[in-house]
mmJSON file of the N, C-alpha and C atoms, coordinates in Angstrom:
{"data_MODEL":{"atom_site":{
"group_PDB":["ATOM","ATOM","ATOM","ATOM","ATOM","ATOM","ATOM","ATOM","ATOM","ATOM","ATOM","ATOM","ATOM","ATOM","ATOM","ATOM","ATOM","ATOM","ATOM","ATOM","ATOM","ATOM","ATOM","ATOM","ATOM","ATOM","ATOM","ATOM","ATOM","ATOM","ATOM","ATOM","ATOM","ATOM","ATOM","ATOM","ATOM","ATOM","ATOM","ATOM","ATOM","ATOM","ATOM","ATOM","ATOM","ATOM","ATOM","ATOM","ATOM","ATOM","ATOM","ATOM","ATOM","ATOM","ATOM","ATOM","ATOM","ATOM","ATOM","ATOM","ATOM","ATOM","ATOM","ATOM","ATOM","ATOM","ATOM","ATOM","ATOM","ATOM","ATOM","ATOM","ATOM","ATOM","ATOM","ATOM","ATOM","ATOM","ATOM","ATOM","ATOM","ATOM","ATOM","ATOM","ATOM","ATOM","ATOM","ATOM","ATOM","ATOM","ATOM","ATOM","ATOM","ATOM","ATOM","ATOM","ATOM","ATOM","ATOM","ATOM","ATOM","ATOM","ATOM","ATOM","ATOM","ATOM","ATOM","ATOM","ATOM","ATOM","ATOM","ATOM","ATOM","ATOM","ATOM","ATOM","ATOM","ATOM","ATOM","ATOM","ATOM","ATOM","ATOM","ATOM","ATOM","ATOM","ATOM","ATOM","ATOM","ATOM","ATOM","ATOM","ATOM","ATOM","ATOM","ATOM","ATOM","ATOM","ATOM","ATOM","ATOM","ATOM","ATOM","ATOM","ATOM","ATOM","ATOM","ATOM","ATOM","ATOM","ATOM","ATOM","ATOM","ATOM","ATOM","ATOM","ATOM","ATOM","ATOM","ATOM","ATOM","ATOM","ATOM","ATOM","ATOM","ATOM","ATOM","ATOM","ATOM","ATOM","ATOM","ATOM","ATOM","ATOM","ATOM","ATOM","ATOM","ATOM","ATOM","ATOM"],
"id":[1,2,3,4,5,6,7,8,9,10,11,12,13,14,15,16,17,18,19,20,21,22,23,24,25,26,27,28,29,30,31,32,33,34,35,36,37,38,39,40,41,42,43,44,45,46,47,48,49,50,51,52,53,54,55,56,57,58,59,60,61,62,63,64,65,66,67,68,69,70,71,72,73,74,75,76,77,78,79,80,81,82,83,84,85,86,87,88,89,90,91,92,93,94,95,96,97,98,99,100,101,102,103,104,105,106,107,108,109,110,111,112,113,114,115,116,117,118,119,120,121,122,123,124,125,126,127,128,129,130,131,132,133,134,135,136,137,138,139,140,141,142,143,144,145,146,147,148,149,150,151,152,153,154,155,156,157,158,159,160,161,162,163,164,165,166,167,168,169,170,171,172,173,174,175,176,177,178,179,180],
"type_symbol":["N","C","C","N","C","C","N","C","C","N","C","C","N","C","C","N","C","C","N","C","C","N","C","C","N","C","C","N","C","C","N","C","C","N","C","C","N","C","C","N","C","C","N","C","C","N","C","C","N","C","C","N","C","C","N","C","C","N","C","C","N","C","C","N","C","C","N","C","C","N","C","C","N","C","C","N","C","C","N","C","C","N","C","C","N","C","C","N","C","C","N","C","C","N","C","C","N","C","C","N","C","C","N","C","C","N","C","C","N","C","C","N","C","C","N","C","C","N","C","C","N","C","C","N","C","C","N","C","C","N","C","C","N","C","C","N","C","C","N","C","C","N","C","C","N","C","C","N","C","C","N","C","C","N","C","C","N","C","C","N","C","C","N","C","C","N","C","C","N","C","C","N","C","C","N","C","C","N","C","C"],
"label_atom_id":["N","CA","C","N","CA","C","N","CA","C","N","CA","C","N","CA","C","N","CA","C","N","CA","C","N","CA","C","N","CA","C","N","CA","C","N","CA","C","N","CA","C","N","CA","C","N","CA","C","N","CA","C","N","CA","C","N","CA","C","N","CA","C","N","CA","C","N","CA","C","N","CA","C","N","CA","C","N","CA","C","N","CA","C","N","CA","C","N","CA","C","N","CA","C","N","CA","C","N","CA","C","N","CA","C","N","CA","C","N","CA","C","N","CA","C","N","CA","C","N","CA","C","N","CA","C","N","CA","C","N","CA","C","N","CA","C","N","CA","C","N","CA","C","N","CA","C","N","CA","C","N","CA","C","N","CA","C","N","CA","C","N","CA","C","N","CA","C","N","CA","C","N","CA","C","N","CA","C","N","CA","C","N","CA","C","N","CA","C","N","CA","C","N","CA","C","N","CA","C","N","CA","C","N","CA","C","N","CA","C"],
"label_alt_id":[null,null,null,null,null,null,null,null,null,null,null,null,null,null,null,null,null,null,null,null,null,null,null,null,null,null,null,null,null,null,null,null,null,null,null,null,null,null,null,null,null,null,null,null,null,null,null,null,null,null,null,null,null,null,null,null,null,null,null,null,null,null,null,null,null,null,null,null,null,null,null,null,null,null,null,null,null,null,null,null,null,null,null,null,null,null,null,null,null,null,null,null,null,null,null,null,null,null,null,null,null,null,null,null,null,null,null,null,null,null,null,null,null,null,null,null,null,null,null,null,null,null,null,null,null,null,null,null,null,null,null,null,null,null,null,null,null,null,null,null,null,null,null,null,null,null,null,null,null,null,null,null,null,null,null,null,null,null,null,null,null,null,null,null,null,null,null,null,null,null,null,null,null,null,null,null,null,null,null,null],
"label_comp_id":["UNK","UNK","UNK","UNK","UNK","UNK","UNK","UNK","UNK","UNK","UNK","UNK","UNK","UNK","UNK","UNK","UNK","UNK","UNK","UNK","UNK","UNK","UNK","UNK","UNK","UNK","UNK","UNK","UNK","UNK","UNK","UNK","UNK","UNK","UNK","UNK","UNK","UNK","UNK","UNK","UNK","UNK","UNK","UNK","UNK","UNK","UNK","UNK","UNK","UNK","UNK","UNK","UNK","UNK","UNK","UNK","UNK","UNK","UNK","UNK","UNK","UNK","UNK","UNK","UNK","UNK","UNK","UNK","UNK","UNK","UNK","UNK","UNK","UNK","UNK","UNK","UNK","UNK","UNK","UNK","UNK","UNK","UNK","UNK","UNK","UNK","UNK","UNK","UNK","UNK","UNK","UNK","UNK","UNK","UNK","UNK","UNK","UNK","UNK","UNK","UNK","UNK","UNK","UNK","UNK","UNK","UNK","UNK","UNK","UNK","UNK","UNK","UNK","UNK","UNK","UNK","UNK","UNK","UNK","UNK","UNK","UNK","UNK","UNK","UNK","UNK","UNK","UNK","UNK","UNK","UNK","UNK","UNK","UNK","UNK","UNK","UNK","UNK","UNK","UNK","UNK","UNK","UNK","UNK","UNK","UNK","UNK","UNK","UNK","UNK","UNK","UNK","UNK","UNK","UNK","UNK","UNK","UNK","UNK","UNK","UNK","UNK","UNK","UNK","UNK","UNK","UNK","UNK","UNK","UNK","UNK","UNK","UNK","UNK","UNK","UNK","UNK","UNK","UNK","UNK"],
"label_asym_id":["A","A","A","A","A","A","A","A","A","A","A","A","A","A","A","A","A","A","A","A","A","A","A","A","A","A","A","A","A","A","A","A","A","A","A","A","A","A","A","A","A","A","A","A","A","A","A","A","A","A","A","A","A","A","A","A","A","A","A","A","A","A","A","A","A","A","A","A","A","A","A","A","A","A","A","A","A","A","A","A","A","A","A","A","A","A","A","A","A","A","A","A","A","A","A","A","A","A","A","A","A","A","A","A","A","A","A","A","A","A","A","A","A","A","A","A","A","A","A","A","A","A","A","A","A","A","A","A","A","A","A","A","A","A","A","A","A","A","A","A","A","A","A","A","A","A","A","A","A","A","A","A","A","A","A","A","A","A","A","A","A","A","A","A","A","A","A","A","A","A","A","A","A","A","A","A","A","A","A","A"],
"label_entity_id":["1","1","1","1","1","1","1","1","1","1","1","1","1","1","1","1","1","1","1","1","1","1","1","1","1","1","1","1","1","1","1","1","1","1","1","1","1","1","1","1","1","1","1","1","1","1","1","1","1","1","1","1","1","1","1","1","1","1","1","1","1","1","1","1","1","1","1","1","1","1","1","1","1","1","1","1","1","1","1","1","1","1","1","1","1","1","1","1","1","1","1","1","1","1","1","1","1","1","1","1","1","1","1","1","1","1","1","1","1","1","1","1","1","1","1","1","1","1","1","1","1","1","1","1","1","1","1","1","1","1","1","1","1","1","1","1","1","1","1","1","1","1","1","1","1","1","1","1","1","1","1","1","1","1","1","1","1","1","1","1","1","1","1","1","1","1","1","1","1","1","1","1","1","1","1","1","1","1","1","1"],
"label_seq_id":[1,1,1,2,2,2,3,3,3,4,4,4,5,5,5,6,6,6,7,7,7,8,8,8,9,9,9,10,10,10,11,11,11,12,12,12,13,13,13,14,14,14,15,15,15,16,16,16,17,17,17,18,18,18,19,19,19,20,20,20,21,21,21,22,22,22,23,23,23,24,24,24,25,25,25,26,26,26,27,27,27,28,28,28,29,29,29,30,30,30,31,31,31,32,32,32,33,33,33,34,34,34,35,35,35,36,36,36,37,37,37,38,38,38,39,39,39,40,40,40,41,41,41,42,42,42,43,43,43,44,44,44,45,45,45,46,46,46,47,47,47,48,48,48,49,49,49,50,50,50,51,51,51,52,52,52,53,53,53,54,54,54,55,55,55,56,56,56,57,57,57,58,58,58,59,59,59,60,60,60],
"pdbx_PDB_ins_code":[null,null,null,null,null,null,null,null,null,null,null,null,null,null,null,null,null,null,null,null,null,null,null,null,null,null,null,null,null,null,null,null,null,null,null,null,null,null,null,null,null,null,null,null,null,null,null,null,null,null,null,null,null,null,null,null,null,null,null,null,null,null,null,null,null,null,null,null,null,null,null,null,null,null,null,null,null,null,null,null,null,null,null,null,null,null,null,null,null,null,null,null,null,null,null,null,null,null,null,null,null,null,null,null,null,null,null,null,null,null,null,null,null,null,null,null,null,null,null,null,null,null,null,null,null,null,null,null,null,null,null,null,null,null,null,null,null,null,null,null,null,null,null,null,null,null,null,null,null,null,null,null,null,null,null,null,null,null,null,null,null,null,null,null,null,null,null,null,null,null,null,null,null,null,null,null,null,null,null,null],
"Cartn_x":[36.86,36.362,37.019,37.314,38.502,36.993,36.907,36.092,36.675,37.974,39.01,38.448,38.37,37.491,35.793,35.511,34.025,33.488,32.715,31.998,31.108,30.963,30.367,28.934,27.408,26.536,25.336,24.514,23.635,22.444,21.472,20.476,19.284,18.653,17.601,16.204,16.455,15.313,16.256,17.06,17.574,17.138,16.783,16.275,17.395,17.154,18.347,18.796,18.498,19.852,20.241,21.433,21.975,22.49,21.861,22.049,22.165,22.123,22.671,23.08,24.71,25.272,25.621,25.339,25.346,26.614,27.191,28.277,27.933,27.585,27.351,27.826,29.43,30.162,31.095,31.188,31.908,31.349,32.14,31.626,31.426,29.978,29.742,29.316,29.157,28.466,28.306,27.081,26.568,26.761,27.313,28.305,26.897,26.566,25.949,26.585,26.277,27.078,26.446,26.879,25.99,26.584,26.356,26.842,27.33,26.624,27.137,28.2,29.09,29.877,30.8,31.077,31.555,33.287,33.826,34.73,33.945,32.937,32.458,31.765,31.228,30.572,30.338,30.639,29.454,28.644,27.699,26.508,27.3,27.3,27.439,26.243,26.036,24.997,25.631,24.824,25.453,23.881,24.37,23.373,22.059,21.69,20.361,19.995,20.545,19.813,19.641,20.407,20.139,18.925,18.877,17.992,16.483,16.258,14.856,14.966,16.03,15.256,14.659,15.65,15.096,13.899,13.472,11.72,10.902,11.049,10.201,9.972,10.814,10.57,9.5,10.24,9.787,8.068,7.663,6.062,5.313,3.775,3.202,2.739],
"Cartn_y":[-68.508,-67.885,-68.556,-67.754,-68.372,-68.31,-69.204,-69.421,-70.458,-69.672,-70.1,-69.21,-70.142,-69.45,-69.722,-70.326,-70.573,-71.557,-71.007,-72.019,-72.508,-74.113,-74.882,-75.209,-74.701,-75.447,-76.465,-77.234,-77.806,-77.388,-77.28,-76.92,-77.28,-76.685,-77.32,-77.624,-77.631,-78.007,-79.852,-79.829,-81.809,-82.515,-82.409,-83.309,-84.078,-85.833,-86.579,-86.837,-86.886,-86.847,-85.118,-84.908,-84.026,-84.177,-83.011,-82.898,-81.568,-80.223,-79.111,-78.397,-77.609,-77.074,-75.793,-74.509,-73.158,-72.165,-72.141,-71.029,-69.574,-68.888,-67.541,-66.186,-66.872,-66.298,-65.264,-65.466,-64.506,-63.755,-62.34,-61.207,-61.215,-60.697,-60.078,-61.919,-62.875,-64.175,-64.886,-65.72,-67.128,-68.409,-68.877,-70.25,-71.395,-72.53,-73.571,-75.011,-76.477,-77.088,-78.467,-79.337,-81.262,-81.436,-81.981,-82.131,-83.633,-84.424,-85.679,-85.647,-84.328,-84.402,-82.811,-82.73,-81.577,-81.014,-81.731,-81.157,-80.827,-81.341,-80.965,-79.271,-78.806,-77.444,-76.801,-75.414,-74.421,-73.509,-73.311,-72.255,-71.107,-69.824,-68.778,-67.75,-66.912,-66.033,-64.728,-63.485,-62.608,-62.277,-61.849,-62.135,-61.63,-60.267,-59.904,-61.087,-61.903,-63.121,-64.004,-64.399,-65.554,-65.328,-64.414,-63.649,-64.172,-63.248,-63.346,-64.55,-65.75,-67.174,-67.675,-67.613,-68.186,-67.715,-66.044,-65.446,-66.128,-66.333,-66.864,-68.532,-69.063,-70.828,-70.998,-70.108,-70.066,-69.225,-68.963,-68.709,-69.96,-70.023,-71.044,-71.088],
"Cartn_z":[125.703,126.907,128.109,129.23,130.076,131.132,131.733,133.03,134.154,134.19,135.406,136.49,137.772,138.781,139.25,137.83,137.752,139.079,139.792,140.991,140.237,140.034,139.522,140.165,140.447,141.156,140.195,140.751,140.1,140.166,139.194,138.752,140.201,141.002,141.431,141.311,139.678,139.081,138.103,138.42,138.143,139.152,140.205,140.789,141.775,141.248,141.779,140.443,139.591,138.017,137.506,138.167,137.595,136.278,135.839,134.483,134.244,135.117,134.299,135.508,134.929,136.105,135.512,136.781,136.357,137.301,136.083,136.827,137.067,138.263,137.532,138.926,139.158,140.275,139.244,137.64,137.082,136.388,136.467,136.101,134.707,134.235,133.007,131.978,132.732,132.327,133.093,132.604,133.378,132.533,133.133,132.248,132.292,131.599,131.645,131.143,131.739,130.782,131.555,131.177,131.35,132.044,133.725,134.321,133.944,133.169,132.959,131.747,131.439,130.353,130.668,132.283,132.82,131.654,130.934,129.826,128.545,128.493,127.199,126.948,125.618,125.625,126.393,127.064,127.615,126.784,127.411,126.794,128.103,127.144,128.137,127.588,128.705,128.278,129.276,128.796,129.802,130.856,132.111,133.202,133.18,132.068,131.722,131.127,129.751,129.324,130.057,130.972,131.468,132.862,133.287,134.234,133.346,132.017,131.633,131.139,130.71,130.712,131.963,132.452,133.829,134.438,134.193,134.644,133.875,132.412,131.733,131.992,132.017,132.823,133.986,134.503,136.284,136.007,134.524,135.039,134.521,135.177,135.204,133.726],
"occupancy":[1.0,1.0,1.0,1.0,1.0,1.0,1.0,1.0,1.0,1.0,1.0,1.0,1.0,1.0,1.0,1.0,1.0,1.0,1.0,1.0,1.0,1.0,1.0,1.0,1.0,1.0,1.0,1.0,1.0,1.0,1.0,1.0,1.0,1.0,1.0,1.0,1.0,1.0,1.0,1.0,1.0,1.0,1.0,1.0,1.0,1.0,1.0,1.0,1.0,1.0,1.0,1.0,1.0,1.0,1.0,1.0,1.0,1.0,1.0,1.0,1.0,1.0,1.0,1.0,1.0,1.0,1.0,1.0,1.0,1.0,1.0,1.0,1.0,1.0,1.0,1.0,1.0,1.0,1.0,1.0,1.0,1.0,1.0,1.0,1.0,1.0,1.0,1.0,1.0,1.0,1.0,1.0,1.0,1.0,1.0,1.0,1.0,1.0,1.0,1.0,1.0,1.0,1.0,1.0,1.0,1.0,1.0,1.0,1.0,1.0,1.0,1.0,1.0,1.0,1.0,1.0,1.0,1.0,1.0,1.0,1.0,1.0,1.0,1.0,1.0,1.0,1.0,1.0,1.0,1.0,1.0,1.0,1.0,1.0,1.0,1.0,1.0,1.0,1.0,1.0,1.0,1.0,1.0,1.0,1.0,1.0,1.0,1.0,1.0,1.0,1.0,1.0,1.0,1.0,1.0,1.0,1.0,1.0,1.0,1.0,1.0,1.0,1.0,1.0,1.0,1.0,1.0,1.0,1.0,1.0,1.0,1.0,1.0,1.0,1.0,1.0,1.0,1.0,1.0,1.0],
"B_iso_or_equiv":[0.0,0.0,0.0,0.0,0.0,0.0,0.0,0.0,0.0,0.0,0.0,0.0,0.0,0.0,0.0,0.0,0.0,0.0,0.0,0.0,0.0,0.0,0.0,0.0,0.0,0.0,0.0,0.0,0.0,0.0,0.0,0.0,0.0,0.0,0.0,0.0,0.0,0.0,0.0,0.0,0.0,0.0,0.0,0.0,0.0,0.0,0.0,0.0,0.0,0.0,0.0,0.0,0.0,0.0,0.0,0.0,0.0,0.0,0.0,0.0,0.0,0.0,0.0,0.0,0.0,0.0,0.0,0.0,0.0,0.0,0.0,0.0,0.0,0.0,0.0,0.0,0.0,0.0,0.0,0.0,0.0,0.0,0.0,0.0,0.0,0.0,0.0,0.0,0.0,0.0,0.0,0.0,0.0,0.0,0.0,0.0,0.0,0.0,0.0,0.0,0.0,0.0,0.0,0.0,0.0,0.0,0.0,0.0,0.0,0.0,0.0,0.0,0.0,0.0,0.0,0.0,0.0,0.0,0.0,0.0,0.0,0.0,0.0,0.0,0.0,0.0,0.0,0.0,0.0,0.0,0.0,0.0,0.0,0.0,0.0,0.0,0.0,0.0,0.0,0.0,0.0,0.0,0.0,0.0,0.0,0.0,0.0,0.0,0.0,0.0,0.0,0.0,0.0,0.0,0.0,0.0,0.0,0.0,0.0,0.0,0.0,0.0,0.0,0.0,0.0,0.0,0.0,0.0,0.0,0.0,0.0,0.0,0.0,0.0,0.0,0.0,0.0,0.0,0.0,0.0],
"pdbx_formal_charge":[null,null,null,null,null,null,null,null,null,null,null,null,null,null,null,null,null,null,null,null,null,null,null,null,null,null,null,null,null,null,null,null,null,null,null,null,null,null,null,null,null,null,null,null,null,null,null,null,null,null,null,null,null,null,null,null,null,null,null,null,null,null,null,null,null,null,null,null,null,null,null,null,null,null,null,null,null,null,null,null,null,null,null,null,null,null,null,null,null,null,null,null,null,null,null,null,null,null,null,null,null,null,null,null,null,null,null,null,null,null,null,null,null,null,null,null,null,null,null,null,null,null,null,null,null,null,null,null,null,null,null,null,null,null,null,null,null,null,null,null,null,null,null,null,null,null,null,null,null,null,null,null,null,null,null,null,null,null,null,null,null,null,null,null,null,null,null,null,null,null,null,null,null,null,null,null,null,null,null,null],
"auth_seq_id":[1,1,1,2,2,2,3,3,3,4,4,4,5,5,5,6,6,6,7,7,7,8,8,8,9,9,9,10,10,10,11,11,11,12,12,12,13,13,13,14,14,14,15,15,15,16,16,16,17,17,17,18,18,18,19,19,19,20,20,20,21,21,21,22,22,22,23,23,23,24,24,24,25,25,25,26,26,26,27,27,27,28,28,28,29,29,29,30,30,30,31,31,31,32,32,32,33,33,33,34,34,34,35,35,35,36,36,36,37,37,37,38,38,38,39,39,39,40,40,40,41,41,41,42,42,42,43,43,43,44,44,44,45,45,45,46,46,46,47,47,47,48,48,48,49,49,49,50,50,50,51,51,51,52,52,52,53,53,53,54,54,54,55,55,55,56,56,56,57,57,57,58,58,58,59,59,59,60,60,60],
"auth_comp_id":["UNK","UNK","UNK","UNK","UNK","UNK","UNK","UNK","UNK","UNK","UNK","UNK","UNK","UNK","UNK","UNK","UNK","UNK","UNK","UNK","UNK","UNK","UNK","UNK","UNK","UNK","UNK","UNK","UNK","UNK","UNK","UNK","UNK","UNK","UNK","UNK","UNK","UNK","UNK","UNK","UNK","UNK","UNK","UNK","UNK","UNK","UNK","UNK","UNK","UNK","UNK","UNK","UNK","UNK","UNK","UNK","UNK","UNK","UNK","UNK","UNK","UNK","UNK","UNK","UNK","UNK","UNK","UNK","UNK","UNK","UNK","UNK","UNK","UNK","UNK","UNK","UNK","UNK","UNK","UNK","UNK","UNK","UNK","UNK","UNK","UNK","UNK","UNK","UNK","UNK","UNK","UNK","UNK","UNK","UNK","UNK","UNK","UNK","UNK","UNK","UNK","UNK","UNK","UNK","UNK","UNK","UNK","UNK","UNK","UNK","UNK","UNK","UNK","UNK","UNK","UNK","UNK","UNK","UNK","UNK","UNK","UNK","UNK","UNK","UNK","UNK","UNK","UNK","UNK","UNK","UNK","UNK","UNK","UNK","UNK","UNK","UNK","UNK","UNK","UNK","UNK","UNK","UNK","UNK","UNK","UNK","UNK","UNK","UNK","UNK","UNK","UNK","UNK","UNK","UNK","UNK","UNK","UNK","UNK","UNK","UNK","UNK","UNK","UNK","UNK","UNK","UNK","UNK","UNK","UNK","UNK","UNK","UNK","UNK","UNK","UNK","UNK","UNK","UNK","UNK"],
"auth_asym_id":["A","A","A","A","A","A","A","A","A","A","A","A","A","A","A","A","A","A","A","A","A","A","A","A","A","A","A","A","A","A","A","A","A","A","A","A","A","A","A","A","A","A","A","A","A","A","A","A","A","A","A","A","A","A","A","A","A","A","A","A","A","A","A","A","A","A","A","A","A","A","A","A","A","A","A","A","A","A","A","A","A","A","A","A","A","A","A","A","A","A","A","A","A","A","A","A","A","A","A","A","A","A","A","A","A","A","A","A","A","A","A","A","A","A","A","A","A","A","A","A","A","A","A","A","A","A","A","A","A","A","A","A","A","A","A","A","A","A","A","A","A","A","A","A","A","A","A","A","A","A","A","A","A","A","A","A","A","A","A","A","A","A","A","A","A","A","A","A","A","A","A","A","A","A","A","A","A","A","A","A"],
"auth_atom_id":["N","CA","C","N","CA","C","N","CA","C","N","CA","C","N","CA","C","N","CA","C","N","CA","C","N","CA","C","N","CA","C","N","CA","C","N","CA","C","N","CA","C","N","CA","C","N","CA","C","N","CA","C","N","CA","C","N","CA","C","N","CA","C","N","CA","C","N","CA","C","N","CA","C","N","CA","C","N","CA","C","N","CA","C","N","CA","C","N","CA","C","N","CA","C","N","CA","C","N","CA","C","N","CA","C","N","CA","C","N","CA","C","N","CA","C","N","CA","C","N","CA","C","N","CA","C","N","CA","C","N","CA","C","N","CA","C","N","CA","C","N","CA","C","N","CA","C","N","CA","C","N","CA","C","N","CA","C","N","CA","C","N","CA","C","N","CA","C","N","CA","C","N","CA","C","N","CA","C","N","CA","C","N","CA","C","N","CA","C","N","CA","C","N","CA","C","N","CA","C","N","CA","C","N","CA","C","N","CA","C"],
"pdbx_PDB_model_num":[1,1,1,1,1,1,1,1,1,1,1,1,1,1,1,1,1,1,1,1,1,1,1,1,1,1,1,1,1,1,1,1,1,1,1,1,1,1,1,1,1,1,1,1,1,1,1,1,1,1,1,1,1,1,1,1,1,1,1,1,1,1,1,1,1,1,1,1,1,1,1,1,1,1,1,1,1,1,1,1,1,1,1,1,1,1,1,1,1,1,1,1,1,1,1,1,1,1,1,1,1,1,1,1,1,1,1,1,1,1,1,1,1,1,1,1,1,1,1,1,1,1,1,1,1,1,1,1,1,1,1,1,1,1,1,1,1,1,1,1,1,1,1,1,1,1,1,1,1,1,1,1,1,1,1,1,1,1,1,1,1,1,1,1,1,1,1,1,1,1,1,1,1,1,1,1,1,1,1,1]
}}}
């Protein structure tokens, strides 16, 4: 998966230890990956999934 281009931001749910950074400036996916290991794995998802994780977190 080529994610040349990807704007890299941090989670604002890390706090002051970043630990997860979300790409999701490219079309048709939302990139994820450790900010403390920025060459290592991404998780990609496409933007309906990553949409309803994120609704489902975000309820109480």
């Amino acid at each position: 998966m080529a994610l040349n281009g990807a704007t890299w931001r941090t989670s604002t749910r890390s706090g002051s230890t970043d630990c997860v950074e979300v790409a999701d400036n490219l079309p048709g996916v939302v990139a994820v990956r450790d900010s403390k290991d920025r060459q290592g794995p991404v998780l990609a998802f496409t933007p309906s999934t990553w949409r309803s994780f994120v609704d489902k977190v975000k309820r109480p």
